[in-house]
N, C-alpha and C positions, 0 to 999 in steps of 0.2 A: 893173578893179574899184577903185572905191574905197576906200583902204585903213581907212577907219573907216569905220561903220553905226552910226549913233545907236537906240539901243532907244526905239522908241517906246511905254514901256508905259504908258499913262495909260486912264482908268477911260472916258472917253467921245469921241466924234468930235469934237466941236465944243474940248475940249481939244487934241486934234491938230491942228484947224486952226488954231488958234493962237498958238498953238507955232511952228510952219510959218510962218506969215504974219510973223518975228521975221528968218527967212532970206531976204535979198535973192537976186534971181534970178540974181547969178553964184555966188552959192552954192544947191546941188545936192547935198547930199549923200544919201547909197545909207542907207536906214533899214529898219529890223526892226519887223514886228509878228508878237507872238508872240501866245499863247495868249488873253489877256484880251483886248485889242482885236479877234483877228478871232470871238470868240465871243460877241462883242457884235454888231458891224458887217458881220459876214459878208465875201464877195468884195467887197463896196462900199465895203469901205473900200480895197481894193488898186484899183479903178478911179480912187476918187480920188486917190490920190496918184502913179498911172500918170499920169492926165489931167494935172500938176502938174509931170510930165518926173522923175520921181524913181525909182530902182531898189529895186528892193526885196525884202527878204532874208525868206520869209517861215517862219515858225520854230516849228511843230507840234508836233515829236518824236515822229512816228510811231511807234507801237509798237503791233503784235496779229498777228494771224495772218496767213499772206502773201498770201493770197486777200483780206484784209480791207485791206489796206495799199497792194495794188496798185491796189485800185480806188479808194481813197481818193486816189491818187496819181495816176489819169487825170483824176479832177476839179482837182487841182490844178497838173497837167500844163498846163490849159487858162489858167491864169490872167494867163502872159505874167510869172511872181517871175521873179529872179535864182537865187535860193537856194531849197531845199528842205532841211527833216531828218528825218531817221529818226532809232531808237536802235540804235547799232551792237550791241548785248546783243539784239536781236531776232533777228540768228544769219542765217547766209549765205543761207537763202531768201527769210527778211525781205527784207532791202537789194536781193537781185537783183528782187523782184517790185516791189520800190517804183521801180528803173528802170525797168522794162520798161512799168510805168502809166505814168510820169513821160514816156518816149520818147512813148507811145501818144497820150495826151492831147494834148501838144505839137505833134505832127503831125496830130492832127485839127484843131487850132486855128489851124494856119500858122504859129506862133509858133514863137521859139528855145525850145528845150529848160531848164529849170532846171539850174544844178549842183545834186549830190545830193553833202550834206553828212550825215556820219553823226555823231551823238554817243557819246564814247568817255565818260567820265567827269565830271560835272557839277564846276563850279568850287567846288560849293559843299561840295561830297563832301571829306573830305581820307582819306588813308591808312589811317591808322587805323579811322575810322568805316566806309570799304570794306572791310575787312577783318574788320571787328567782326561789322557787318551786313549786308552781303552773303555773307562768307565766302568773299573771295579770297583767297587765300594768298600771290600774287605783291606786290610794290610796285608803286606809280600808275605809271611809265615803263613797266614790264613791261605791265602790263595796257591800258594806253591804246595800245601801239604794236603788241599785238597785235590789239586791237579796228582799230586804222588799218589793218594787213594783211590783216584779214576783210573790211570796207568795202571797200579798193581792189580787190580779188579777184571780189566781185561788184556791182561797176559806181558805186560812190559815186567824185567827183571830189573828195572833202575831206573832212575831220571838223572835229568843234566841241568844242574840249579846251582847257585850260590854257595856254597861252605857254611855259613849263615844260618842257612834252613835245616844244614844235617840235623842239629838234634834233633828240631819239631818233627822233623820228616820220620828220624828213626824210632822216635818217641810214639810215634802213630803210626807205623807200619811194622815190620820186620826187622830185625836187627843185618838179617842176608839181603835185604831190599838195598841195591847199589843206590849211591848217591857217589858222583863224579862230577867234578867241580871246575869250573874253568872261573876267570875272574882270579888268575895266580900272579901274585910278583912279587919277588924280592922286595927287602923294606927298602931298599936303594932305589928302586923302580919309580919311573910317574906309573901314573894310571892310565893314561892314554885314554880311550873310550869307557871305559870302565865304570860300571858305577860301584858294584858292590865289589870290594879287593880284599883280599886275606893273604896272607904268608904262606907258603908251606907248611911252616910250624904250625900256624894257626888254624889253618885246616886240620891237619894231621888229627891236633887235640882234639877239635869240636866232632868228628866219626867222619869225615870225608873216607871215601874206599877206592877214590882215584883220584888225580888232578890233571888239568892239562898245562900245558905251558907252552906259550909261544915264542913271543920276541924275547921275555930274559932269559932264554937259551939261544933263539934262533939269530938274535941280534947281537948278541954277546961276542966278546973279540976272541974268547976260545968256548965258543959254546961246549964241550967234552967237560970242563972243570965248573960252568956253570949250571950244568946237569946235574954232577956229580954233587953240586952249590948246595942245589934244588933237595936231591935225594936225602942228603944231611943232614938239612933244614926239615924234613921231611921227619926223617927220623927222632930228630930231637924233642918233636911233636908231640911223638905216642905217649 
């Protein structure tokens, strides 16, 4: 896997292809459509940028009942993504039915199977306000590495948490257990929504196994060289 996935969150298709058309063809990088794009564009937009030789990370956050999840999840079993997510707060039947779609579909399809990534705490969430307003009582390490122990127990291959948590996470789990980070910017960057922010580099060190990246690529006046920023930064990490 590619260890960075550009967010492609922008409002309509023809800005994505755009966008794209910036990346010459030895650049290939593994990109994210989350919620707004594929709820515009439907599966047609992951065909087109399958057609295009590109992996793709596709980023839902499932969450409801596990009868409603699994089937939601044979449907996108069939799609031929890289990535799939659940929320790991949907609770052990959740995650294990969103496998069992996820294995189903995949095998109707012929296709390889999606890794099943579960969300343990959003980046944008910080400590305090989890505690405030959800009314956890543990700290973010506690609670995100137990969400990773309930995920890998019923069949998720990774969570999508903070850079932050990788050690605790890998420290109590698997060293192959994915952890995939969003909450990325340059040291140049604000933070925008952000609560919990790392580097590239800074991930890279602490065992992140993917990052995503949005606006300091997708905003960037030559996003191709602040990819390239990213990968670097990235590197310099390990």
């Amino acid at each position: 896997m590619r260890p960075v996935i550009i967010a492609l969150d922008f409002e309509n298709q023809q800005i994505v292809t755009d966008f794209l058309a910036q990346f010459p063809p030895t650049d290939q990088p593994m990109v994210k459509v989350g919620m707004e794009l594929f709820y515009l564009a439907g599966p047609s937009i992951l065909r087109t940028l399958q057609e295009r030789g590109l992996r793709v990370f596709l980023d839902l956050k499932l969450y409801d009942i596990p009868h409603t999840v699994e089937r939601a999840m044979r449907q996108l079993g069939r799609q031929g993504v890289a990535l799939v997510t659940v929320h790991a707060a949907g609770g052990a039947a959740m995650i294990a039915a969103a496998r069992r779609g996820l294995d189903q579909g995949s095998r109707e399809a012929g296709v390889a199977p999606a890794k099943l990534l579960a969300i343990t705490q959003l980046t944008s969430t910080s400590e305090a306000q989890m505690q405030a307003e959800q009314l956890v009582s543990a700290d973010l390490p506690t609670t995100v590495t137990h969400l990773a122990r309930l995920a890998q127990a019923n069949g998720a291959d990774g969570v999508v948490a903070s850079a932050l948590e990788d050690p605790t996470i890998h420290a109590a789990i698997a060293p192959e257990f994915l952890c995939i980070n969003p909450g990325i910017r340059l040291a140049t960057d604000a933070a925008d929504d952000q609560q919990r922010v790392v580097t590239p580099a800074q991930a890279a060190h602490l065992g992140s196994d993917g990052i995503v990246v949005g606006r300091s690529i997708t905003q960037a006046a030559d996003p191709v060289a602040a990819y390239h920023q990213v990968l670097a930064e990235w590197e310099a990490g390990k």
